[in-house]
C-alpha positions as CSV (number, residue, x, y, z in Angstrom):
1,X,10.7,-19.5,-22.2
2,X,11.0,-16.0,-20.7
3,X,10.9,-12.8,-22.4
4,X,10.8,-9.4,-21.2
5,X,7.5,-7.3,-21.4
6,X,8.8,-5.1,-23.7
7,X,9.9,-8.2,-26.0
8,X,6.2,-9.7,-25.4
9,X,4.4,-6.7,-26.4
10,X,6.3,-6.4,-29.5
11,X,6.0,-9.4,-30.3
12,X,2.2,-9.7,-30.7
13,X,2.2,-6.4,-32.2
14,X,3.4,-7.9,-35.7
15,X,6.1,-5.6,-36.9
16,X,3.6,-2.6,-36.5
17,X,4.0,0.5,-33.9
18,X,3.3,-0.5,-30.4
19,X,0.5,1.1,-29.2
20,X,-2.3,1.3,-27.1
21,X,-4.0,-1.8,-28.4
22,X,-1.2,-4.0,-28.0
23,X,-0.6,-2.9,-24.2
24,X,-4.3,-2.9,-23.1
25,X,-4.2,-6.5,-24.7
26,X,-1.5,-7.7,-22.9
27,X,-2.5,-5.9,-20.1
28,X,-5.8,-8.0,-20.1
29,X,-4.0,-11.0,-20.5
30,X,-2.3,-10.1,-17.6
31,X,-5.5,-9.4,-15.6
32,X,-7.1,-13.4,-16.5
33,X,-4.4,-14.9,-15.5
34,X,-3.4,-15.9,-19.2
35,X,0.1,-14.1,-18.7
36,X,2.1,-13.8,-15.8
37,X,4.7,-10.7,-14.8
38,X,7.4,-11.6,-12.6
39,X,9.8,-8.8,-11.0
40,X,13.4,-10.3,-11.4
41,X,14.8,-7.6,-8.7
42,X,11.8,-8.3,-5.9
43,X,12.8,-7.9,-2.3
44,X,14.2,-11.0,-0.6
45,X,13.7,-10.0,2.4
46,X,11.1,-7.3,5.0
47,X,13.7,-4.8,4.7
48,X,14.5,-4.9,1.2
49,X,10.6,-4.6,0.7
50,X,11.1,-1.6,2.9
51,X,13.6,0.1,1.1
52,X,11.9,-0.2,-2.6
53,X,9.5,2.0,-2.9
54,X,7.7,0.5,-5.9
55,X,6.5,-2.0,-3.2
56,X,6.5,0.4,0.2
57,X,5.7,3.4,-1.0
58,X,2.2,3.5,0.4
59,X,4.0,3.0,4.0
60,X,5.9,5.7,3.7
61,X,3.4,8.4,2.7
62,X,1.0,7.2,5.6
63,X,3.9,7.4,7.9
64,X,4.6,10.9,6.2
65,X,1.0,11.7,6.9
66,X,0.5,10.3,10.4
67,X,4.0,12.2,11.3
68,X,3.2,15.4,10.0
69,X,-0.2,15.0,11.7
70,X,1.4,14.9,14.9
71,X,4.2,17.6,14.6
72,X,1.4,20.3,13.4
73,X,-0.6,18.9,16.7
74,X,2.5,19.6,18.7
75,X,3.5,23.1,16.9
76,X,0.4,25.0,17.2
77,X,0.4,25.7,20.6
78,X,3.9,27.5,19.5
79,X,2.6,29.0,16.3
80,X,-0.7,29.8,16.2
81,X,-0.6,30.5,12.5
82,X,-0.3,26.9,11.8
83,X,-3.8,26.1,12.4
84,X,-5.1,25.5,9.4
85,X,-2.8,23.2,8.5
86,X,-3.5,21.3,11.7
87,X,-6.8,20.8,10.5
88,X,-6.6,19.1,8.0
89,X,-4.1,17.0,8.8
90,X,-6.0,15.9,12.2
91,X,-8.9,15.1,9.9
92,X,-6.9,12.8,7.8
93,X,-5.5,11.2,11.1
94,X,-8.6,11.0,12.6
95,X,-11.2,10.3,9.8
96,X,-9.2,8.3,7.8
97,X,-5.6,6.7,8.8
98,X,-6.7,4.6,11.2
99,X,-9.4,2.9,9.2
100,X,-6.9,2.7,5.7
101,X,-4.2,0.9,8.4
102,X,-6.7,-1.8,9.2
103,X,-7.8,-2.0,5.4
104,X,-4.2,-2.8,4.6
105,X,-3.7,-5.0,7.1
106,X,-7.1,-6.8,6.3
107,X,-7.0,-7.3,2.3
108,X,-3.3,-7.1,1.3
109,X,-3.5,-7.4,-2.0
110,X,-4.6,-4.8,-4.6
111,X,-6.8,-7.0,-6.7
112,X,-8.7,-7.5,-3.2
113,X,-10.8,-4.1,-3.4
114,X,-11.0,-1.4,-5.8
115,X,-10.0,2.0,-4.7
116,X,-13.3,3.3,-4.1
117,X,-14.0,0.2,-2.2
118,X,-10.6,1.3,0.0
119,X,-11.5,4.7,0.5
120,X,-15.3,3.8,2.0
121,X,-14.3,1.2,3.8
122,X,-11.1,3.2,5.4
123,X,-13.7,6.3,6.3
124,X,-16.0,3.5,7.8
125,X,-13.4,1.7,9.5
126,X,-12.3,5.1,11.0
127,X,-15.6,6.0,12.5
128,X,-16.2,2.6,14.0
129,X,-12.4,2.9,15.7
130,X,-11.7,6.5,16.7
131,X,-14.8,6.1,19.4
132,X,-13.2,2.6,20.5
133,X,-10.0,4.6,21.2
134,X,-11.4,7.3,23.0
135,X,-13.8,5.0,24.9
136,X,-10.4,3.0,26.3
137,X,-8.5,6.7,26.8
138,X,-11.5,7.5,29.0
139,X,-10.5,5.0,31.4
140,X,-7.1,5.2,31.4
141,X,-5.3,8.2,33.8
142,X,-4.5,10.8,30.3
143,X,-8.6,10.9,29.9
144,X,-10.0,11.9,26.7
145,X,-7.8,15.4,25.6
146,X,-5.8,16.2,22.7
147,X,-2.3,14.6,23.0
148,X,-3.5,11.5,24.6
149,X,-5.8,11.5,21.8
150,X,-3.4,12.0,19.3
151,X,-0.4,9.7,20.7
152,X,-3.2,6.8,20.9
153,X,-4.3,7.2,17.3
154,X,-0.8,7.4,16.0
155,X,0.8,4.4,17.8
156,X,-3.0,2.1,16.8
157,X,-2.4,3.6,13.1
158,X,1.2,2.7,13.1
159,X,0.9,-0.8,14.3
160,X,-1.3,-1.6,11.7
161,X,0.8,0.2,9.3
162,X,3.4,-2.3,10.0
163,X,1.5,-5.6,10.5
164,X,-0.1,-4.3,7.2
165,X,3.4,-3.9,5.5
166,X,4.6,-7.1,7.0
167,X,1.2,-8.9,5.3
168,X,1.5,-7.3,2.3
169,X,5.4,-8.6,1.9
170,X,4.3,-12.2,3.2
171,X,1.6,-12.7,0.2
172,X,4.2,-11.1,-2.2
173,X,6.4,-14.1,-1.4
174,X,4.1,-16.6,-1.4
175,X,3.5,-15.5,-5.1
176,X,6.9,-15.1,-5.6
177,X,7.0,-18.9,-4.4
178,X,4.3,-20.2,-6.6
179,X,5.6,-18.9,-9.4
180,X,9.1,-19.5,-9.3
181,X,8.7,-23.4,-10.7
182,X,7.9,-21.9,-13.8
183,X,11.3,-19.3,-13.8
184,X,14.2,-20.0,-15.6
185,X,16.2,-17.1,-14.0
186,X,16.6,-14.9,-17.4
187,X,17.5,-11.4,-15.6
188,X,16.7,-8.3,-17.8
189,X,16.3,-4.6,-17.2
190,X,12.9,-4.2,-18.6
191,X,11.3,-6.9,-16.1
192,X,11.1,-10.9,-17.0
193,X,7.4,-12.9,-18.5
194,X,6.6,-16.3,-18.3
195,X,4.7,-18.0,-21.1
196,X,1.0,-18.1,-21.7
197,X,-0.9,-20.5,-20.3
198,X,-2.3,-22.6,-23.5
């Protein structure tokens, strides 16, 4: 039988207020594997995974990041002013999107690290790849300057954004997939439950 979370939740609480006991309970249910939350409305397809951005918004904001990295590279030579602002966003290209691209491409799901795990390994990663890149631009005819520089990181960073997107969509079906023996199709707005395991 399927039941929405909200329904679950109050449920268990026994006629009293839902609170945070009741949530952090189900919650941990949730995180053993004693409960299982299925999205009724999940993408059926890459695009619709692209287009919700519950699912895709971490895309998005590194694209966000990696474009506006580039457009303050290309505008300071025109304003000067802007300087500052291209610093900081060349150190996030630089010292950090290219290794969080390859994390996401690498462990796709979010129970496979914990943030802090995400964030070392991305700086790491990003350390070991930048001098890769500039190592190949050496001996290619741009050399080792700025917008070579830049261009090379963005299109590495962007490929991995995608092959990363595209991995993270594929193991979102597959779950999808495993779980949808168990579904009886019950379509509500707060979200659908299937039983506990016994």
């Amino acid at each position: 039988m399927d039941i929405t979370l909200e329904e679950y939740v109050r449920k268990n609480a026994n006629g009293r207020k839902v609170g945070y006991r009741e949530i952090k309970e189900t919650m941990e249910k949730v995180k053993n594997g004693e409960l299982l939350i299925e999205d009724p409305y999940a993408p059926k397809s890459f695009t619709e995974y692209l287009k919700v951005p519950a699912y895709s918004a971490w895309l998005w904001a590194s694209l966000a990041i990696v474009g506006f990295s580039l457009f303050s590279i290309y505008i300071t030579s025109y304003l000067p002013i802007l300087l500052p602002l291209r610093y900081v966003l060349g150190s996030l290209l630089v010292l950090f999107m290219p290794g969080y691209s390859l994390v996401e491409a690498l462990y796709p799901l979010e129970g496979d690290l914990s943030p802090l795990e995400r964030l070392a390994l991305s700086i790491g990663l990003s350390l070991a790849l930048v001098p890769l890149i500039g190592l190949m631009l050496n001996y290619t005819p741009w050399g080792i300057r700025l917008f070579p520089v830049a261009t090379a990181l963005s299109f590495f960073v962007l490929l991995l954004l995608f092959f990363g997107a595209m991995r993270k969509y594929k193991v979102m079906r597959m779950l999808q997939l495993k779980a949808s023996p168990f579904k009886t199709g019950r379509r509500t707005d707060a979200g659908e439950i299937g039983e506990e395991k016994k």
